[in-house]
C-alpha positions in Angstrom: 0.0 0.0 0.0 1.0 3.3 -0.8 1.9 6.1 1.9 -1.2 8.4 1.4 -3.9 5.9 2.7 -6.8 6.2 -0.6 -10.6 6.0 0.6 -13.3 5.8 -2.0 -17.0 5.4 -1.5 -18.7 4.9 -3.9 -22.6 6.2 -3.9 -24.1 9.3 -2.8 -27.0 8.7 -1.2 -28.0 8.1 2.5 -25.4 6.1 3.8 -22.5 6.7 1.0 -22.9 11.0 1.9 -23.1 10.0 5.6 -19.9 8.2 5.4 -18.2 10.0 3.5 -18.8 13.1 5.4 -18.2 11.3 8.5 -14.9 10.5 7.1 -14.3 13.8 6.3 -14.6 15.1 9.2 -12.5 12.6 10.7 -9.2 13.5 8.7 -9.9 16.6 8.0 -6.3 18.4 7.5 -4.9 15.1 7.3 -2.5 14.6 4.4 -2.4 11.2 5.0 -5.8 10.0 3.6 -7.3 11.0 0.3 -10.7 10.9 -0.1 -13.0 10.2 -3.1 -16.5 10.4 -3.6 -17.8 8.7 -6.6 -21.5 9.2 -7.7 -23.4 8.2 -11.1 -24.8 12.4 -11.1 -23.1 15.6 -9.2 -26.2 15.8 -6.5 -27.4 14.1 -3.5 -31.1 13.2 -4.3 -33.4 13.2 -0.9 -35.9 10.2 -2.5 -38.3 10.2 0.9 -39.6 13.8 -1.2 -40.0 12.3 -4.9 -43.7 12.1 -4.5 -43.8 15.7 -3.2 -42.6 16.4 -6.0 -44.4 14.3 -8.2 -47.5 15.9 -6.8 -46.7 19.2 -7.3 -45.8 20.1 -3.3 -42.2 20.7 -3.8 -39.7 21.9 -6.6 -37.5 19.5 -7.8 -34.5 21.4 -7.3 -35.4 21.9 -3.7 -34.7 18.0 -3.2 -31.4 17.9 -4.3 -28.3 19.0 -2.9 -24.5 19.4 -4.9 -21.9 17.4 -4.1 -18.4 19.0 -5.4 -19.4 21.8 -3.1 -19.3 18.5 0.1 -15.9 17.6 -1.2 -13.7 20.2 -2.0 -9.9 20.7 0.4 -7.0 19.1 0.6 -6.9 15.3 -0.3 -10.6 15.7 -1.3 -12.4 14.7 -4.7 -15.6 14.1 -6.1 -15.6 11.3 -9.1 -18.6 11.8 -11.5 -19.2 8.4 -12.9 -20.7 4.7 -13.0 -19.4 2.1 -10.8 -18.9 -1.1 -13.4 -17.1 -3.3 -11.7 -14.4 -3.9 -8.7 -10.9 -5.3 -9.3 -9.8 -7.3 -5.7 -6.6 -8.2 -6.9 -5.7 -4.5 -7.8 -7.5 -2.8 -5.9 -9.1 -0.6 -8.2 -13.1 0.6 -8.9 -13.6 0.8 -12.9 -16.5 3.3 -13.6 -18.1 4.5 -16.9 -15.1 7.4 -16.5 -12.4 5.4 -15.7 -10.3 3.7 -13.2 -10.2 4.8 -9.5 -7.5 3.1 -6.6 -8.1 2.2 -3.5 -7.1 1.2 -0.2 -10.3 0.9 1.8 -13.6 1.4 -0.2 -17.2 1.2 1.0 -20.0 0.7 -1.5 -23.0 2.4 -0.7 -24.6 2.0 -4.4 -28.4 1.8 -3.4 -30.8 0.3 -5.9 -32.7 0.0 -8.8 -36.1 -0.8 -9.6 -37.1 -4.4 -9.6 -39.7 -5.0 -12.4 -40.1 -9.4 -11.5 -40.6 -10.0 -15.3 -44.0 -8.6 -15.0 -44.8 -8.8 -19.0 -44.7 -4.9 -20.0 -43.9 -3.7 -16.8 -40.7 -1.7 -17.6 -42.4 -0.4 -21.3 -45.6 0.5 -19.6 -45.4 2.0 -16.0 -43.8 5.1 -14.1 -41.7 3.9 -11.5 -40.9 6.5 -8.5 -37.3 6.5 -7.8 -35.2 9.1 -9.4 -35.8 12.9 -9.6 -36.4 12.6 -13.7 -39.4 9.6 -12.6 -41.0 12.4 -10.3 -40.7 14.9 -13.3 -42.5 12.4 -15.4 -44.9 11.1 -13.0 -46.2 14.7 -12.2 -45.7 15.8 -16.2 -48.3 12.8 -17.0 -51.0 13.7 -14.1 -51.4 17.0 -15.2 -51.9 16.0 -19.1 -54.0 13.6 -18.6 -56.6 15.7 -16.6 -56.2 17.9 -19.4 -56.7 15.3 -22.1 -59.9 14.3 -20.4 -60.9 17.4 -21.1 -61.8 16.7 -24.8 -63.3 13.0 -24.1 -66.3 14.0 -22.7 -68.6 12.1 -25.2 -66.1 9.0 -25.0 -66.8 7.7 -21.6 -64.6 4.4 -22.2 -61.5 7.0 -23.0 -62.5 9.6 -20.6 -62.7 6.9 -17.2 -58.7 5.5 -18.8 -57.6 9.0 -18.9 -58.4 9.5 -14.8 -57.3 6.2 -13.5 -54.2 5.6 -12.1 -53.2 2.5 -10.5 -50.3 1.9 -8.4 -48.7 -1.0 -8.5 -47.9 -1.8 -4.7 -48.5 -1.0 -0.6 -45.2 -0.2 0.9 -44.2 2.7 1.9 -43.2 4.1 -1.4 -47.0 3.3 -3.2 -48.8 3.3 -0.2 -47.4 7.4 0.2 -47.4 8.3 -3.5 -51.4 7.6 -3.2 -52.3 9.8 -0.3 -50.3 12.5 -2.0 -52.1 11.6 -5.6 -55.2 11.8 -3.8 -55.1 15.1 -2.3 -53.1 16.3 -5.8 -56.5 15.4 -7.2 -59.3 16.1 -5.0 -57.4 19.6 -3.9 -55.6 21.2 -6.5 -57.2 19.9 -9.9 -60.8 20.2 -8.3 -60.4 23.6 -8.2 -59.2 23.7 -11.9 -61.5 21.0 -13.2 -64.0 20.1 -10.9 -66.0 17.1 -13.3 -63.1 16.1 -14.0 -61.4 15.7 -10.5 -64.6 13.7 -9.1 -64.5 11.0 -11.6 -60.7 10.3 -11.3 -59.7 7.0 -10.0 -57.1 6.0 -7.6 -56.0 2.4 -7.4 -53.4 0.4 -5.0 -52.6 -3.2 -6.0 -50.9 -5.0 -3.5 -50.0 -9.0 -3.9 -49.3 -9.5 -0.8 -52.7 -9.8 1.8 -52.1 -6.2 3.7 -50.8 -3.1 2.7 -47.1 -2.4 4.3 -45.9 -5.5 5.2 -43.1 -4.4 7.1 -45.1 -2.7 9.7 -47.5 -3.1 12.6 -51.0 -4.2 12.1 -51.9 -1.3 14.0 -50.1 1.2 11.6 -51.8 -0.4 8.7 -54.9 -0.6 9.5 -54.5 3.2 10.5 -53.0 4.1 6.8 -55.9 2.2 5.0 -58.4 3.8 7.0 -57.2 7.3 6.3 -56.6 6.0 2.3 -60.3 4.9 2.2 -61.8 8.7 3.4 -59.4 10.0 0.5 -61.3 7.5 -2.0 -58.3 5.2 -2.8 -59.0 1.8 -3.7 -56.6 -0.7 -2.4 -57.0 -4.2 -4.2 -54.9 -6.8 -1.6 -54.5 -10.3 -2.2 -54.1 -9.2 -5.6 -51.0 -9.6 -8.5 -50.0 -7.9 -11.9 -50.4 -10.3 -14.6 -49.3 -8.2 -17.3 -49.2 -4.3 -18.2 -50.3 -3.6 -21.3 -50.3 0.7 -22.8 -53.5 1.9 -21.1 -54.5 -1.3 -19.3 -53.4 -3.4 -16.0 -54.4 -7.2 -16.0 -54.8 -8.3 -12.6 -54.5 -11.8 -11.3 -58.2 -11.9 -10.3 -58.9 -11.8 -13.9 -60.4 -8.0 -13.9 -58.4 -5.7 -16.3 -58.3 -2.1 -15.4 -58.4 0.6 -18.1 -55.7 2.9 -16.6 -54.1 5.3 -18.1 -51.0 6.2 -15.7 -49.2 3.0 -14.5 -47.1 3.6 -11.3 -44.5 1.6 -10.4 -44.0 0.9 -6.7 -43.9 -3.2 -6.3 -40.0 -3.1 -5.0 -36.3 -2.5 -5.9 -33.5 -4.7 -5.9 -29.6 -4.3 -5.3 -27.6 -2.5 -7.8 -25.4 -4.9 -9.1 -21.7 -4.7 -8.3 -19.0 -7.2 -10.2 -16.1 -8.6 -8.9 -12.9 -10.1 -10.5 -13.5 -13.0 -8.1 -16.6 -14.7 -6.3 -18.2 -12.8 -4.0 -21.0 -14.0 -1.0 -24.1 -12.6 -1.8 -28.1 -12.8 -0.6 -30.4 -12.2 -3.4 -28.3 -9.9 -4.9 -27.3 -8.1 -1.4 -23.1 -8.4 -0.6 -22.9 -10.3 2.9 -21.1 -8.2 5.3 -19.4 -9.4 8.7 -20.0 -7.7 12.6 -17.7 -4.4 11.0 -19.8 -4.6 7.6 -16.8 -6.0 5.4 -17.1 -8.3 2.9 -16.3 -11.5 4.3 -13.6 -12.3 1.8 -11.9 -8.6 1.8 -11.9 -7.0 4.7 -11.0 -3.9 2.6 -13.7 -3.2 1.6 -17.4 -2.4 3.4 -20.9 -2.2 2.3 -23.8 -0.2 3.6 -27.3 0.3 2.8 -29.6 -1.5 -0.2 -26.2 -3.4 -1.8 -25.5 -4.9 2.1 -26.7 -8.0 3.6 -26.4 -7.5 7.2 -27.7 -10.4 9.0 -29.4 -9.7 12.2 -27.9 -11.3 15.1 -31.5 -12.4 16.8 -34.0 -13.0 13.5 -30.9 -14.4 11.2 -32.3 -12.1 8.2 -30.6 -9.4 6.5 -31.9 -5.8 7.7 -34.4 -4.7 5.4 -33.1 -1.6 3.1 -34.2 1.5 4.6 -33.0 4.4 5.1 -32.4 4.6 8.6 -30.3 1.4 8.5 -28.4 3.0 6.0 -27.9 5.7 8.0 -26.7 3.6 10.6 -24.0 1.3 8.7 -22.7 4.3 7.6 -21.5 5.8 10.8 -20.4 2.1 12.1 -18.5 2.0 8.7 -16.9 5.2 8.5 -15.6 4.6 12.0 -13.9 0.9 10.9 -12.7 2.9 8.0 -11.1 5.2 10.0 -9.8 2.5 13.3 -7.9 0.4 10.2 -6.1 3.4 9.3 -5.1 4.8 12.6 -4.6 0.7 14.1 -7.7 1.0 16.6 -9.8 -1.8 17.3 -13.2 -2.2 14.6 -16.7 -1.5 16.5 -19.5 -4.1 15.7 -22.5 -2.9 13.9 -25.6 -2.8 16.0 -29.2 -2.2 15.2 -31.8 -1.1 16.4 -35.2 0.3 14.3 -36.3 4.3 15.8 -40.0 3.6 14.4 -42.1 4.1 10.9 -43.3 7.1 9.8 -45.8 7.6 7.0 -47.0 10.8 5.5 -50.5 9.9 4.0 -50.7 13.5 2.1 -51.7 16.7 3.2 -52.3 16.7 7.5 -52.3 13.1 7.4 -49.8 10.7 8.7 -49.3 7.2 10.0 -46.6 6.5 12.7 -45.1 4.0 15.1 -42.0 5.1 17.6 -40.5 3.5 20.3 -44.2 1.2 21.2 -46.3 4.2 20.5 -49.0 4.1 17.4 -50.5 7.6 16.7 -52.2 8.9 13.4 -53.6 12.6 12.0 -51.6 15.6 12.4 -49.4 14.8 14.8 -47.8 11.9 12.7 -47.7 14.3 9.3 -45.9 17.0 11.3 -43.6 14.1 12.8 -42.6 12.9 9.8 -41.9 16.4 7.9 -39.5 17.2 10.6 -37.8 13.8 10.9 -37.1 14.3 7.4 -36.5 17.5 6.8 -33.7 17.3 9.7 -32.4 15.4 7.6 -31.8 17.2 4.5 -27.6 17.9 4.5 -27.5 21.5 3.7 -29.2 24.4 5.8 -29.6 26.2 2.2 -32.1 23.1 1.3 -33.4 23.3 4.3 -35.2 26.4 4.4 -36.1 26.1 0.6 -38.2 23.3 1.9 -40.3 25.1 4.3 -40.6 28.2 2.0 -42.3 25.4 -0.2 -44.4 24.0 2.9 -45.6 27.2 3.6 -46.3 28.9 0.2 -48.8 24.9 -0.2 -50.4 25.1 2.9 -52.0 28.8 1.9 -52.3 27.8 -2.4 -52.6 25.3 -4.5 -50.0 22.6 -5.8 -48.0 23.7 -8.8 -49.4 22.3 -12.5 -47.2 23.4 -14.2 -45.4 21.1 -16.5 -41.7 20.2 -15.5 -39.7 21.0 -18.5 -36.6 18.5 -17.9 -36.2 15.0 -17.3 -32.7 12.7 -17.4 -33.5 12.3 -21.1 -33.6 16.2 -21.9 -30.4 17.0 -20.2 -28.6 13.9 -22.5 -30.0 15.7 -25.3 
C-alpha cells in the first residue's frame, strides 16, 4: 500500500454522503488520507420527497443538494461516474469514466427498480425512484386531466384518462397515493371540478395487507385514512401483465388505466467482482464491522448490504435509517484500520415508521407508540426534513411547505427530465 492511505465510496445517497462526510470530518487536514466520492450524477437526491414532487408540493430542485461543493480541500475529490465493476486483486473501482484506486472502499450503491418480469412492466409504467421519474410522474397527471378534457362524449376513454393505479403498498406506493389523492381532489378540483370527481385511484398489492413491514396497528391506521381520500386498495391481488392503457390483474379484472405507477420493490444494484463474492439475493454479505467477508477492505452499507441480524438471522431490510446507521459504524472501521484502533460491531436497532399519507395526514409508530392525523404528518416532515444535508435546502423546503399550505399545488409542467439533459 501506498503512503497516502486512498478512501473511495462509492454512492451518494444516505449512507455513502453520511460516510463520506463522517470521514471527512475525521481526517480533515490530514495529508495522510485521500478521499474520493464517486456518484453516477453531481447531487445528493433526498428520495423520501420524490412524490412531493411528483405531486406538485415541492420543486424539484429543492430536493437535491451538490456534491463537489461537500468535497472540495486538501486530499478531497468528487468522481462523476458509473461504478462497473471492482478489481480485488488491484484494488481498483472501474467506472463509466475510468479507473479509480483504493485502499479501503465502501459501496453504498443503493438500488434500482425491480420489475419481476411482469410482461410490459418496464415499457408501460412510471416507477418512483429518481428525480427525472417524479418529473415524469407529475408531467403525466397534469396531461391527462387535461386530455380528459376533450373525451367528454367518449366515456370508455374519458374513465382510462383519470385512472391511475399503483402498483404496490409499501411505503413508497402506499405514500405516492395519499399524496395523488389530495393532488387530485385539492388542486385539480379547483381547476377542473368534473373532471377531479370521476378520477380513479387504485393500489394493488399481492401481498394480503398493505405495508408488510409494519404493525398491524399502523396499517390498519393508513388504509383507513386512504379509504376517506377515495383510494381503492386491491390486496391479495397480483399484476399479470401491463399492457399501454391497461393493467391485467391476477383476479382476472383488467383495469383501463391510463397512468401505470410503479411501486412493487427494488433490488440491489449490481456490483462485479474479479473474483466470487457471498451474496443474498443480490445483497453483498457483510461481517459484525460490515466487510465483505472475503476482503476485509472493503465495506458495504445500505440496499447493496446484507447484514444479518444477530437475533431474527435475516438481513436488515433496506431503509433508510439502516443505512444511515452502517454508515457511521462504517466510516468509523474505516477510520480504526487506518489509525490501528480496534473495529466496533454494527448494532441495530429500528427508531419507528413514519408515513405521510398527504396533506395533515400521517401514520406512525415510535418507540411502542401508534398515533395517526396531524401529529404523525408534522412528525414525519421534521424527521425528514432534519435530515436534509444543507441548511440552504433546508429552508427552501419550508418556504415550499408554507407557500402549499396557503395555495394550490403547482401544475405546471416540469420542462426537464434525465433524457432532456442527455440531449
Amino acid at each position: 500500500m501506498s503512503a497516502v492511505k486512498k478512501v473511495v465510496v462509492a454512492g451518494a445517497g444516505f449512507g455513502g454522503l453520511k460516510a463520506y462526510r463522517r470521514l471527512a470530518k475525521q481526517f480533515k487536514n490530514n495529508s495522510a488520507v485521500e478521499l474520493t466520492l464517486i456518484n453516477d450524477v453531481n447531487y445528493f437526491l433526498f428520495t423520501p420527497l420524490l412524490h412531493e414532487v411528483a405531486t406538485g408540493s415541492l420543486f424539484p430542485e429543492n430536493i437535491i443538494v451538490p456534491l463537489p461543493p461537500l468535497a472540495t480541500g486538501p486530499g478531497r475529490r468528487f468522481f462523476v461516474g458509473r461504478v462497473e465493476s471492482v478489481l480485488l486483486n488491484n484494488q481498483e473501482v472501474l467506472t463509466s469514466h475510468g479507473a479509480v484506486k483504493y485502499d479501503y472502499l465502501v459501496l453504498a450503491l443503493g438500488s434500482e427498480n425491480n420489475f419481476y418480469d411482469t410482461p410490459g412492466a418496464a415499457e408501460h409504467t412510471l416507477p418512483l425512484k429518481d428525480l427525472d421519474d417524479a418529473a415524469r410522474i407529475k408531467n403525466q397527471i397534469i396531461s391527462r386531466f387535461e386530455e380528459a378534457q376533450h373525451y367528454s362524449a367518449d366515456r370508455a376513454k374519458f374513465k382510462e384518462l383519470l385512472t391511475f393505479v399503483i402498483v404496490g403498498g409499501g411505503p413508497t406506493g402506499v405514500e405516492m397515493a395519499g399524496e395523488l389523492a389530495d393532488f387530485c381532489r385539492g388542486t385539480f378540483a379547483k381547476l377542473y371540478p368534473a373532471l377531479a370527481e370521476a378520477a380513479r385511484i387504485v393500489v394493488v398489492q399481492k401481498d394480503n395487507h398493505i405495508l408488510p413491514q409494519f404493525s398491524d396497528q399502523l396499517r390498519r391506521r393508513s388504509l383507513s385514512i386512504l379509504g376517506r381520500k377515495g383510494v381503492e386498495v386491491l390486496v391479495n391481488t397480483g399484476v399479470e401483465a401491463i399492457k399501454s392503457g391497461q393493467v391485467n390483474l391476477s383476479d382476472g379484472q383488467k383495469i383501463a388505466a391510463g397512468t401505470v405507477i410503479w411501486a412493487a420493490g427494488v433490488k440491489p444494484r449490481e456490483v462485479k467482482f474479479d473474483r466470487p463474492i457471498k451474496t443474498e439475493r443480490g445483497r453483498l454479505v457483510v461481517n459484525e464491522h460490515l466487510q465483505l467477508e472475503s476482503d476485509e477492505a472493503i465495506f458495504a452499507i445500505g440496499d447493496v448490504a446484507a447484514y444479518f441480524d444477530p437475533a431474527s438471522q435475516a438481513p436488515l431490510p433496506a431503509l433508510a435509517q439502516v443505512a444511515d446507521r452502517e454508515a457511521k459504524t462504517a466510516a468509523h472501521n474505516v477510520a480504526s484500520l487506518i489509525t490501528g484502533q480496534a473495529l466496533k460491531p454494527f448494532k441495530y436497532r429500528s427508531q419507528g415508521s413514519l408515513l405521510s399519507l398527504g396533506s395533515w395526514r400521517g401514520a406512525g409508530e415510535v418507540l411502542g407508540f401508534h398515533f395517526a392525523g396531524r401529529l404523525a404528518w408534522l412528525l414525519w416532515r421534521a424527521v425528514y426534513w432534519a435530515k436534509m444535508p444543507t441548511a440552504g435546502k433546508k429552508l427552501q423546503i419550508l418556504v415550499d411547505w408554507f407557500l402549499i399550505a396557503f395555495s394550490p399545488r403547482d401544475v405546471s409542467l416540469l420542462p426537464f427530465t434525465k433524457d432532456d439533459i442527455h440531449q
